[in-house]
LUMDRENLO-371355 format. One record per atom (N, C-alpha, C, O): x, y, z; residue in three letters; atom name. Coordinates in nm, 2 decimals. Example, Ala and Ser with C-alpha at 12.3 -4.5 7.8 and 13.67 -1.06 7.14 Angstrom:
<dovos>
(dovo (1.32; -0.57; 0.78); ala; N)
(dovo (1.23; -0.45; 0.78); ala; CA)
(dovo (1.32; -0.33; 0.78); ala; C)
(dovo (1.42; -0.33; 0.85); ala; O)
(dovo (1.28; -0.22; 0.71); ser; N)
(dovo (1.37; -0.11; 0.71); ser; CA)
(dovo (1.29; 0.00; 0.79); ser; C)
(dovo (1.34; 0.11; 0.80); ser; O)
</dovos>
This chain:
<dovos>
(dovo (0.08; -0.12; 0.00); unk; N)
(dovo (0.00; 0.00; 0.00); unk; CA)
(dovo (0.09; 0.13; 0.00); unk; C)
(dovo (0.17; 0.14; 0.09); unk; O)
(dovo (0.07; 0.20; -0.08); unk; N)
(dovo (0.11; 0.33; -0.05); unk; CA)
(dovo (0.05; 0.47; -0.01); unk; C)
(dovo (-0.07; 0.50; -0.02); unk; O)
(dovo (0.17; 0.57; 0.04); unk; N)
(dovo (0.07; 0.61; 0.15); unk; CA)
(dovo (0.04; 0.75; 0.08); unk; C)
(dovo (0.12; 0.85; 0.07); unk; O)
(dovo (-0.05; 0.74; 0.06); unk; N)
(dovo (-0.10; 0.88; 0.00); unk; CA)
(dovo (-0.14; 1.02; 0.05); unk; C)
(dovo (-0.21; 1.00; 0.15); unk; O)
(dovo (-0.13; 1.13; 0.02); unk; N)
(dovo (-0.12; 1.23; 0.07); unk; CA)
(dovo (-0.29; 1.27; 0.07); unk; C)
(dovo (-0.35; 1.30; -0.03); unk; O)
(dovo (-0.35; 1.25; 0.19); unk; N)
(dovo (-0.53; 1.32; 0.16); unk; CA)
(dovo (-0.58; 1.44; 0.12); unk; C)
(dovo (-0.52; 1.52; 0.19); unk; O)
(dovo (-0.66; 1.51; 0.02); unk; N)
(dovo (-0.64; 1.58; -0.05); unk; CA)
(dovo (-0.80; 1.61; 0.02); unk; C)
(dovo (-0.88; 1.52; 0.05); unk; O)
(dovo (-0.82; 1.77; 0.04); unk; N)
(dovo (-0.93; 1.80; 0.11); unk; CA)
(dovo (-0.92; 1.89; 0.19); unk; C)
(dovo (-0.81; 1.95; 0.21); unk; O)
(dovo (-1.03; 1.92; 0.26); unk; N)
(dovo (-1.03; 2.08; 0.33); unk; CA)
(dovo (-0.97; 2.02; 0.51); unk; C)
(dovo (-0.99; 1.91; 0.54); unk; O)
(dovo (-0.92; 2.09; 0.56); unk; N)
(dovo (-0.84; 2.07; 0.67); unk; CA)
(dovo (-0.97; 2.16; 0.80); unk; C)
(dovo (-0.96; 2.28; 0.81); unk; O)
(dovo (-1.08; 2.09; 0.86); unk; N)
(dovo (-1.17; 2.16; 0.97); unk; CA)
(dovo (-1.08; 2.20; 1.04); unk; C)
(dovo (-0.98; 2.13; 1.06); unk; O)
(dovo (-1.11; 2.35; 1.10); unk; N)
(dovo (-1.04; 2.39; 1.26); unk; CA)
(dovo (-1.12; 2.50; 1.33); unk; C)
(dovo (-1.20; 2.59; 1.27); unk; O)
(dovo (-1.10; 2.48; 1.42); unk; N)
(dovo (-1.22; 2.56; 1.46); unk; CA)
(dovo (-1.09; 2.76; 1.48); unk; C)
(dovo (-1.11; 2.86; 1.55); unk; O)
(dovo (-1.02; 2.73; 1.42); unk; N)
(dovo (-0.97; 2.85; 1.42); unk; CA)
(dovo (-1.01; 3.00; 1.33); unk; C)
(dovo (-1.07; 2.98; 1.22); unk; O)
(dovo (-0.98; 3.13; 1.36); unk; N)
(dovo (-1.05; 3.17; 1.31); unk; CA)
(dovo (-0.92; 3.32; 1.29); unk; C)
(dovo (-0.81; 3.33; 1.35); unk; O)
(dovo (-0.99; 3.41; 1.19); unk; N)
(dovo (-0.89; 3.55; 1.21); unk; CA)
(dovo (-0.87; 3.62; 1.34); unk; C)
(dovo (-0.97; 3.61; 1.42); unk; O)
(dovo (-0.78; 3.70; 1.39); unk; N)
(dovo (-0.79; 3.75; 1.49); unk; CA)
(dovo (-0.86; 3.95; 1.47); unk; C)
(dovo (-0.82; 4.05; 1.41); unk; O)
(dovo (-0.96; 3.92; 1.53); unk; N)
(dovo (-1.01; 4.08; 1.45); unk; CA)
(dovo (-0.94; 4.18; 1.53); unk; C)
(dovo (-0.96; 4.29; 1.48); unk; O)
(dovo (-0.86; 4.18; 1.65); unk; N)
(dovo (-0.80; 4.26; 1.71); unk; CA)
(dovo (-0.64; 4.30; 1.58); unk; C)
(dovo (-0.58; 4.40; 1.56); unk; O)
(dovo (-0.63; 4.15; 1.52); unk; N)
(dovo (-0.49; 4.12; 1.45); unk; CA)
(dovo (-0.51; 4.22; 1.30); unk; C)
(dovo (-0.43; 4.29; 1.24); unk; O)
(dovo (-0.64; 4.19; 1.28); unk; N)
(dovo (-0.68; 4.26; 1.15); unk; CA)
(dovo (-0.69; 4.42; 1.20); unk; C)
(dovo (-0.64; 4.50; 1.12); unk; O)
(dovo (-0.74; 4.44; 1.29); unk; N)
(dovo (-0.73; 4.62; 1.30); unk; CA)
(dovo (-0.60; 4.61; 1.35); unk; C)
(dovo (-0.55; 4.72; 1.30); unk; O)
(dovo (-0.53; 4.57; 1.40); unk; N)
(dovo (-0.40; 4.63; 1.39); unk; CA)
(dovo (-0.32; 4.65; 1.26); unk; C)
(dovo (-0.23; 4.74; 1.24); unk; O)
(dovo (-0.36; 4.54; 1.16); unk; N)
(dovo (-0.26; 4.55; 1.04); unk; CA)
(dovo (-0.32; 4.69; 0.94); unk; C)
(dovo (-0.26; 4.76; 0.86); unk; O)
(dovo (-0.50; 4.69; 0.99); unk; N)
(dovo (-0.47; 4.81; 0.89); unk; CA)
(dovo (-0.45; 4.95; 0.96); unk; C)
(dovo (-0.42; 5.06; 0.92); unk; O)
(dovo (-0.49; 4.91; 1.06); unk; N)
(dovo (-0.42; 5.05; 1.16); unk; CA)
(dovo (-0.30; 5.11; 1.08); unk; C)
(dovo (-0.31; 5.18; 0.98); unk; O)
(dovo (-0.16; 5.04; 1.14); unk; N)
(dovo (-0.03; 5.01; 1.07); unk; CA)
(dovo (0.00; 5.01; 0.94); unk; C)
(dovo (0.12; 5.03; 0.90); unk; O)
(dovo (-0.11; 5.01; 0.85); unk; N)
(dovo (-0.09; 5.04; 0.72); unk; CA)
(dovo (-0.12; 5.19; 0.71); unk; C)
(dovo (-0.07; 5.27; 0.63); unk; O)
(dovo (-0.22; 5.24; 0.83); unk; N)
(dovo (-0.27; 5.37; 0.77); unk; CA)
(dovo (-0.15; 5.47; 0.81); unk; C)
(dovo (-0.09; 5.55; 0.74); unk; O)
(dovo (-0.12; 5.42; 0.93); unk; N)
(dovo (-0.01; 5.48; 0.96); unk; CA)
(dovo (0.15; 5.49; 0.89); unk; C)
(dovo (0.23; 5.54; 0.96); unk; O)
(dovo (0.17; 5.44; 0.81); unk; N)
(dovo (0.28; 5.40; 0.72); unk; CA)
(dovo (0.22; 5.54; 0.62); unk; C)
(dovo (0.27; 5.64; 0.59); unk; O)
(dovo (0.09; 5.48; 0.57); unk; N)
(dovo (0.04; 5.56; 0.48); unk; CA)
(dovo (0.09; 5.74; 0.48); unk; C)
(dovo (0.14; 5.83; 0.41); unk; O)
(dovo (0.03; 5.74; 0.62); unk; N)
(dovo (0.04; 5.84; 0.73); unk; CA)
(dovo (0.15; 5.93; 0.69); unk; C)
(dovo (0.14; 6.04; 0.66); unk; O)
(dovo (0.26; 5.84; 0.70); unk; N)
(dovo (0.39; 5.88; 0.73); unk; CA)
(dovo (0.49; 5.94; 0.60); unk; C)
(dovo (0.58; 6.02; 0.60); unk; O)
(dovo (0.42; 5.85; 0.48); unk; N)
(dovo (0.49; 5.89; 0.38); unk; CA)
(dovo (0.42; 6.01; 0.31); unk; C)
(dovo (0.48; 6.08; 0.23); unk; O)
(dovo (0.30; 6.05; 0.34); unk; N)
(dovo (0.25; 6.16; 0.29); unk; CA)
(dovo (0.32; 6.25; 0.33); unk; C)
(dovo (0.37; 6.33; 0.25); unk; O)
(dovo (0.33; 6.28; 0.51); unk; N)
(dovo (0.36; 6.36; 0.60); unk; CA)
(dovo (0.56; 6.39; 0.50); unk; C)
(dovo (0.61; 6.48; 0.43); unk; O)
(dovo (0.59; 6.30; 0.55); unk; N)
(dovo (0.75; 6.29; 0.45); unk; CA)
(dovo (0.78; 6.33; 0.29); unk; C)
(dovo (0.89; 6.37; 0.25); unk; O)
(dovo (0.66; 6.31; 0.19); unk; N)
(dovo (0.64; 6.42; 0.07); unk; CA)
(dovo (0.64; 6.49; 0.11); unk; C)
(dovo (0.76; 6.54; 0.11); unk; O)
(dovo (0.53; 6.56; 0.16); unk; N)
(dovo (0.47; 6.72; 0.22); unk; CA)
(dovo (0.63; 6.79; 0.26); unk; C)
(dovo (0.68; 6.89; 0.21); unk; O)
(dovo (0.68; 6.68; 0.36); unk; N)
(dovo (0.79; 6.76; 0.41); unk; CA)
(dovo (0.91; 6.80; 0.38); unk; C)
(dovo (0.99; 6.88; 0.43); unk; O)
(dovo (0.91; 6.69; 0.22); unk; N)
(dovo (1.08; 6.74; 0.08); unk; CA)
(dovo (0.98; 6.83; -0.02); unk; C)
(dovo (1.04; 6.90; -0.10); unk; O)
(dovo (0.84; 6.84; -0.01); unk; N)
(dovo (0.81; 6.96; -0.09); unk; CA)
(dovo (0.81; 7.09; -0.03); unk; C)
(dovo (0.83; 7.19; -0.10); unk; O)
(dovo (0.78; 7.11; 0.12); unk; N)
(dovo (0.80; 7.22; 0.15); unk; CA)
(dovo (0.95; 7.27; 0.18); unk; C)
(dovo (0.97; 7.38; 0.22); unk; O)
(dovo (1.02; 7.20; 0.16); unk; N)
(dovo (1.18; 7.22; 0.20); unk; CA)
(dovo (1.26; 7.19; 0.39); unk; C)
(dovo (1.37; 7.20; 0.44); unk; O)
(dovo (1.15; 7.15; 0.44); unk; N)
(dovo (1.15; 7.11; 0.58); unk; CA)
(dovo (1.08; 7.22; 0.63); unk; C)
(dovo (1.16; 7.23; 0.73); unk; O)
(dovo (1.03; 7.28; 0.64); unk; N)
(dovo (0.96; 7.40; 0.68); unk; CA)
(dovo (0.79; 7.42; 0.67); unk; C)
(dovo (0.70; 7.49; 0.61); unk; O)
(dovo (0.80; 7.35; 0.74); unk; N)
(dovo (0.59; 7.30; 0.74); unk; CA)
(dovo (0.56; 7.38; 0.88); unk; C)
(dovo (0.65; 7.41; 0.96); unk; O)
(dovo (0.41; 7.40; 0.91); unk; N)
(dovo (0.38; 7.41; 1.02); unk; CA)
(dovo (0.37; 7.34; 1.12); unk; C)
(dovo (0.41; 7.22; 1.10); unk; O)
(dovo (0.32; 7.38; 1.24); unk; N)
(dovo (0.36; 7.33; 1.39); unk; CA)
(dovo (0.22; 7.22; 1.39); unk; C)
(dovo (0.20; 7.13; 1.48); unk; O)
(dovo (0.16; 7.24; 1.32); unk; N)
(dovo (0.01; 7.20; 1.31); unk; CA)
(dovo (0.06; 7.02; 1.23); unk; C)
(dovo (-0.01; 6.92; 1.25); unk; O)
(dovo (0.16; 7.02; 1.14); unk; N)
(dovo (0.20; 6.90; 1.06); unk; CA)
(dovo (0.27; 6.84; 1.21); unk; C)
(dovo (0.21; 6.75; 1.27); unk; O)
(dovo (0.38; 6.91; 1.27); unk; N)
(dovo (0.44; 6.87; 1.41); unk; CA)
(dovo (0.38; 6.77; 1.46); unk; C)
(dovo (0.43; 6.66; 1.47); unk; O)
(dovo (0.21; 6.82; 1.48); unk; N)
(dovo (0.16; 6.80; 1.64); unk; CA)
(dovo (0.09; 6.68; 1.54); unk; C)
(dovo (0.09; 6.57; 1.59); unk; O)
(dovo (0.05; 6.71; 1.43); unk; N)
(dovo (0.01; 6.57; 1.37); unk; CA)
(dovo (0.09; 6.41; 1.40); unk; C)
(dovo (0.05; 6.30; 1.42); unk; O)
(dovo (0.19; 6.46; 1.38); unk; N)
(dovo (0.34; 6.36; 1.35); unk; CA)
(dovo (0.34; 6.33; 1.48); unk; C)
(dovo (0.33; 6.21; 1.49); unk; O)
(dovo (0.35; 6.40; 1.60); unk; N)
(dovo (0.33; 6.36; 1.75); unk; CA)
(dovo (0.17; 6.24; 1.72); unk; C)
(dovo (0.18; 6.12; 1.71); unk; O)
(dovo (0.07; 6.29; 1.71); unk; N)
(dovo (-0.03; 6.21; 1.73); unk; CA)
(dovo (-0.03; 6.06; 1.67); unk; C)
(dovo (-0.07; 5.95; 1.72); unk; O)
(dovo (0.03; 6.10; 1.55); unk; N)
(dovo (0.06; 5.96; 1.47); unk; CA)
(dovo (0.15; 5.88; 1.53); unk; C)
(dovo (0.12; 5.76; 1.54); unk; O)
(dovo (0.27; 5.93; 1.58); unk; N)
(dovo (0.37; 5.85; 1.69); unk; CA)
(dovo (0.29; 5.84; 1.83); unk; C)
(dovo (0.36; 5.78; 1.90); unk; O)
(dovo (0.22; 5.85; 1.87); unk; N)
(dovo (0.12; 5.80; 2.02); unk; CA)
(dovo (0.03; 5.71; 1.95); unk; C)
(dovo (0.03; 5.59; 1.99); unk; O)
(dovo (-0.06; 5.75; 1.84); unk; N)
(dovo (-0.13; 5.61; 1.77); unk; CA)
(dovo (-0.01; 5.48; 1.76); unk; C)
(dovo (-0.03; 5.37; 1.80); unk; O)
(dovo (0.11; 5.51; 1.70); unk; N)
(dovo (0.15; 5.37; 1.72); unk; CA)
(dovo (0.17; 5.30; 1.81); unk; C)
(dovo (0.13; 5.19; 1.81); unk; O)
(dovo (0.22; 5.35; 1.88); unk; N)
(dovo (0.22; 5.28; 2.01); unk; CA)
(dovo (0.09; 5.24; 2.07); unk; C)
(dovo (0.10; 5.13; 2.12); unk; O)
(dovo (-0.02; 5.29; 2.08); unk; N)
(dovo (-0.14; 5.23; 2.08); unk; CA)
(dovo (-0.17; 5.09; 2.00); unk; C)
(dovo (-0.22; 4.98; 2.05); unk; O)
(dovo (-0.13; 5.13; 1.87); unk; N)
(dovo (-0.16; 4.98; 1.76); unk; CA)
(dovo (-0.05; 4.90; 1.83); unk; C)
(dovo (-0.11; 4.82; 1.90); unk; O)
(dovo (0.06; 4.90; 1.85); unk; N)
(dovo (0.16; 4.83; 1.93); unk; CA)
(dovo (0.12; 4.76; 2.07); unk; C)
(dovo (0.20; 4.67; 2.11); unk; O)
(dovo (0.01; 4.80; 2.14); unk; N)
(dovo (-0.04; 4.74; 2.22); unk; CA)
(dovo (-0.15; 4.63; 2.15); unk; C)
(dovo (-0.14; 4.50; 2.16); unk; O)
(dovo (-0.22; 4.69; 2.09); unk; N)
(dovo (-0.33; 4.61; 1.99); unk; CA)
(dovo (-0.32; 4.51; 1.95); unk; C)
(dovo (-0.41; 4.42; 1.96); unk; O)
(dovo (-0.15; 4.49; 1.85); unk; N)
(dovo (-0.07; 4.40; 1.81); unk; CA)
(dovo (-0.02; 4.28; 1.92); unk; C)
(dovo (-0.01; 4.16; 1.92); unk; O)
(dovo (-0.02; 4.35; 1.99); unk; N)
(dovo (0.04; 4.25; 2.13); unk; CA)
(dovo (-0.05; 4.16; 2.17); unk; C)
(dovo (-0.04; 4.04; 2.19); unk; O)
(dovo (-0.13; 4.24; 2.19); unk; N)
(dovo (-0.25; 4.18; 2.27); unk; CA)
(dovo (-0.36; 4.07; 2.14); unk; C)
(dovo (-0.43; 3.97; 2.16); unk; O)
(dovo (-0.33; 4.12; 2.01); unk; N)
(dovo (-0.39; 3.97; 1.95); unk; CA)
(dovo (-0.30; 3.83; 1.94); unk; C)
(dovo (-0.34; 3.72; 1.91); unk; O)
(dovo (-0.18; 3.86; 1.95); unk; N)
(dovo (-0.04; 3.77; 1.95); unk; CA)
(dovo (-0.10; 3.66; 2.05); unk; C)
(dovo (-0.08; 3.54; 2.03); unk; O)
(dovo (-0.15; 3.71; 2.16); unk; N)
(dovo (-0.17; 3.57; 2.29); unk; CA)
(dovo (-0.31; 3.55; 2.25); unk; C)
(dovo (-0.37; 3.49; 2.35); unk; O)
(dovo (-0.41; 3.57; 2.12); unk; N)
(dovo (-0.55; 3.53; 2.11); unk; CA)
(dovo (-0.49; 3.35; 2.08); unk; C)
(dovo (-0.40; 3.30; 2.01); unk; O)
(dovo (-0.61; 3.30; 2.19); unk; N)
(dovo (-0.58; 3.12; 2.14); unk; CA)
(dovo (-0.69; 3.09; 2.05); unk; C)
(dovo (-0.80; 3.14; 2.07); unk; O)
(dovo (-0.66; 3.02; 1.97); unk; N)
(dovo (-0.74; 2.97; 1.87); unk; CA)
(dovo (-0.79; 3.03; 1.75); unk; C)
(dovo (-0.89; 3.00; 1.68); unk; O)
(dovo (-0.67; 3.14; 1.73); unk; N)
(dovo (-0.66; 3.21; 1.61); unk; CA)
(dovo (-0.50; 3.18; 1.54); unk; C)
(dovo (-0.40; 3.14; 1.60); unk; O)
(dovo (-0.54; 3.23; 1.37); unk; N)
(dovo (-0.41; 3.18; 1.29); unk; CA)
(dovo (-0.37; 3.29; 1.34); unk; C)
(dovo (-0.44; 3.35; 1.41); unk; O)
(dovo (-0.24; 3.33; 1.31); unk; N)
(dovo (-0.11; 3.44; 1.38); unk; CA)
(dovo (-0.13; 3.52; 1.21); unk; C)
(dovo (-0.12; 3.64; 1.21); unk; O)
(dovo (-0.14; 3.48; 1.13); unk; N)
(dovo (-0.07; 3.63; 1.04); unk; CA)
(dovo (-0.11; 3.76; 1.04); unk; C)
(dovo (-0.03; 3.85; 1.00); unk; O)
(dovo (-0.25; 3.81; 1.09); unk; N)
(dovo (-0.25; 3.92; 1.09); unk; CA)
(dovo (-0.21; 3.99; 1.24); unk; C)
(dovo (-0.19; 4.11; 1.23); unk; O)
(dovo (-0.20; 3.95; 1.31); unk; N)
(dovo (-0.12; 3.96; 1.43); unk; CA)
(dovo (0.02; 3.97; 1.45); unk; C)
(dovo (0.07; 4.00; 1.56); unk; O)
(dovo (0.11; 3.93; 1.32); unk; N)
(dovo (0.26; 3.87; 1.32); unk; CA)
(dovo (0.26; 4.03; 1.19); unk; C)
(dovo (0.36; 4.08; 1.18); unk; O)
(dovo (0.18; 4.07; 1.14); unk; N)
(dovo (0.17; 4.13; 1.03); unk; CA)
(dovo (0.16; 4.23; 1.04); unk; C)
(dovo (0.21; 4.32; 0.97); unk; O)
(dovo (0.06; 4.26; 1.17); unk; N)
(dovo (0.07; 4.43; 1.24); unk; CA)
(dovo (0.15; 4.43; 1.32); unk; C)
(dovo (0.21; 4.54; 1.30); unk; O)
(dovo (0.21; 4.37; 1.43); unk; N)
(dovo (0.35; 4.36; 1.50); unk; CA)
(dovo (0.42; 4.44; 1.42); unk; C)
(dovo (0.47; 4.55; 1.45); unk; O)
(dovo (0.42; 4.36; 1.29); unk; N)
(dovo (0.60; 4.35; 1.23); unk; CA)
(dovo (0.59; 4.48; 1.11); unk; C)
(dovo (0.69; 4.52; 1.05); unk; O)
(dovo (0.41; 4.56; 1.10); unk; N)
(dovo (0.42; 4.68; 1.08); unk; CA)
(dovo (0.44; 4.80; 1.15); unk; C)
(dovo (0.49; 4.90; 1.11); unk; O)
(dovo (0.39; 4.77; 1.26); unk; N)
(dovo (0.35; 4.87; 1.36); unk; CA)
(dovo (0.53; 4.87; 1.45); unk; C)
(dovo (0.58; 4.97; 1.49); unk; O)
(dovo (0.58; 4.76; 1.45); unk; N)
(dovo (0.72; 4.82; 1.49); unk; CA)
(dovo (0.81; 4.91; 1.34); unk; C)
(dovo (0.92; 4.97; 1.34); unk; O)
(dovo (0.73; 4.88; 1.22); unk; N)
(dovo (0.84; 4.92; 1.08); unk; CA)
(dovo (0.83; 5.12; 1.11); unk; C)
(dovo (0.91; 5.20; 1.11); unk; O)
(dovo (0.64; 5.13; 1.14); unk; N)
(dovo (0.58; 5.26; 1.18); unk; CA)
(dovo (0.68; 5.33; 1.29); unk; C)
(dovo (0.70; 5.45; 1.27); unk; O)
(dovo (0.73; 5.26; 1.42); unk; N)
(dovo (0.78; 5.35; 1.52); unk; CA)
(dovo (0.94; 5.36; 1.48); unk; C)
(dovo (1.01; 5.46; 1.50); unk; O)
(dovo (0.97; 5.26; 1.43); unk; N)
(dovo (1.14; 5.33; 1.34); unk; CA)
(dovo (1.10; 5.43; 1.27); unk; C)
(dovo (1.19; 5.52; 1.25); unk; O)
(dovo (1.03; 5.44; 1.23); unk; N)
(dovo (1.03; 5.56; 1.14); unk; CA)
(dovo (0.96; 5.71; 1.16); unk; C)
(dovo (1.02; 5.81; 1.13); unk; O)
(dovo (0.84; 5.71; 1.22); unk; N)
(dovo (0.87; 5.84; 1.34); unk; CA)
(dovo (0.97; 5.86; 1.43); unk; C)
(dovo (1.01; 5.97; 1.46); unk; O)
(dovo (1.01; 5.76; 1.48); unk; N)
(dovo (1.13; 5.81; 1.60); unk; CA)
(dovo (1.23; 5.82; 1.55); unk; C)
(dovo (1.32; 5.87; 1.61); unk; O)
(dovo (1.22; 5.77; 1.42); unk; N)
(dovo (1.38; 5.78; 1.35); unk; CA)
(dovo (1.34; 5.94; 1.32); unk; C)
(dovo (1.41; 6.02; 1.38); unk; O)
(dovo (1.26; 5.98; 1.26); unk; N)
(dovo (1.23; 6.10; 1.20); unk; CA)
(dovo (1.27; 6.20; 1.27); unk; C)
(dovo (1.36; 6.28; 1.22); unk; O)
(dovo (1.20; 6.20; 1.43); unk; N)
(dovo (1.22; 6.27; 1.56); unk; CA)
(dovo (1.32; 6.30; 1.57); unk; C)
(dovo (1.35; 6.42; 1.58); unk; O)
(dovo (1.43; 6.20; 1.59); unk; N)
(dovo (1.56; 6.16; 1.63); unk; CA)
(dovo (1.67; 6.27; 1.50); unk; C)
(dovo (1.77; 6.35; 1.53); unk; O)
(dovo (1.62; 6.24; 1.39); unk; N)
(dovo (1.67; 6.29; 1.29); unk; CA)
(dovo (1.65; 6.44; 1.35); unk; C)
(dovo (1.75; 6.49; 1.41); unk; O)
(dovo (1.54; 6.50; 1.34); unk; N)
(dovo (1.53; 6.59; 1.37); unk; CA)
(dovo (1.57; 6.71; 1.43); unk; C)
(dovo (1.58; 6.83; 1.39); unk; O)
(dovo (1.59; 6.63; 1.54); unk; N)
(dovo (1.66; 6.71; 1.69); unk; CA)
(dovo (1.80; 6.72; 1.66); unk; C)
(dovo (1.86; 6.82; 1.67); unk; O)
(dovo (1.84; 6.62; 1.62); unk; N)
(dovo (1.97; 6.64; 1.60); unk; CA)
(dovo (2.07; 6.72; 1.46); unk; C)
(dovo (2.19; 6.75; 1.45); unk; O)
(dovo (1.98; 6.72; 1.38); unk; N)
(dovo (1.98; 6.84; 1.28); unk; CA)
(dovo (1.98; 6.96; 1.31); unk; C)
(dovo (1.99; 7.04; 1.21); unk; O)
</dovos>
């Protein structure tokens, strides 16, 4: 006999994690966010208002918010991980890049 591979749908009672799903598009908006804010800011020559600032502040405290979000669907049991592994691994790509910006910033 040989042993054949069963071909067919795989039941699990698993399901998406919807905390995992608003994190990943959180994390996207925020990316989104970021690169607009970063056009805006090689077209104006770095010289935008205080009003883009306080935006860029708010968008760096939203991440960290989705960063909790993220965390907290990572320990859901009985959910697949990719959108959880997917806003993680956006929402940390999001805070290098405000804080890098920040960082850049001040020290310019």
């Amino acid at each position: 006999m040989r042993n054949r591979r069963r071909r067919g749908y795989k039941f699990t009672e698993k399901k998406h994690s919807r905390q995992g799903i608003l994190a990943t598009v959180l994390a996207l908006a925020l990316l989104v966010w970021y690169l607009v804010f970063l056009k805006l800011a090689f077209q104006g020559g770095g010289s935008l208002s205080a009003y883009y600032g306080s935006a860029g502040v708010v968008a760096m405290i939203a991440t960290f918010v989705v960063l909790v979000i993220a965390a907290k669907s990572l320990r859901e049991e009985d959910s697949f991980q990719l959108f959880p592994r997917l806003g993680l691994g956006l929402t940390l790509l999001d805070m290098v890049c405000w804080i890098g910006t920040y960082i850049w910033g001040f020290l310019s």
